[in-house]
C-alpha positions, 0 to 999 in steps of 0.5 A: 612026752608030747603032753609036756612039750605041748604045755611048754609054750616056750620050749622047742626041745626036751631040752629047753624043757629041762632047762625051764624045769631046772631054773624054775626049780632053783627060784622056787627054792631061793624064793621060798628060802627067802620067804620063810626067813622074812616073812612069817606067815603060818599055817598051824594050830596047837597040834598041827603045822602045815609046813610049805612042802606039804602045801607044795606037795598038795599042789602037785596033787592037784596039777597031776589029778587035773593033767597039768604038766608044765615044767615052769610050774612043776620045777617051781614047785618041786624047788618049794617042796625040797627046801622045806624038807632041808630043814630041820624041823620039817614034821606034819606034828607039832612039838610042845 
């Protein structure tokens, strides 16, 4: 636990630490709501989709393997991931 609080340079409790977490959450699911609706970028080929969850799962990935727990970022990321997987068409493989 001291690696989060150490990483949180805002937060003075496990508390504030959460409440960074759960806000950035919510803005990395409005964010990514908002831009998979308006923007249309796409990370695909005839087989294959590489969905936003995917990449923000990939990106947790990396912060795990490197130790970088910041809860801004995680709960930013995790927000990203959760509102791809809400989606009705979420799968690694492409339909025809």
């Amino acid at each position: 636990m001291g690696k989060v609080l150490s990483r949180a340079p805002f937060a003075q409790s496990m508390d504030e630490v959460f409440a960074h977490y759960t806000l950035a959450l919510i803005a990395g699911f409005v964010l990514a709501k908002w831009f998979v609706e308006n923007v249309k970028f796409h990370l695909r080929t005839k087989k294959v989709w590489l969905h936003h969850w995917i990449l923000a799962a990939l990106a947790m990935c990396v912060l795990y393997f490197f130790k970088i727990f910041t809860p801004v970022i995680w709960g930013a990321l995790c927000g990203i991931a959760l509102e791809g997987l809400v989606r009705k068409n979420w799968s690694l493989r492409r339909e025809n």
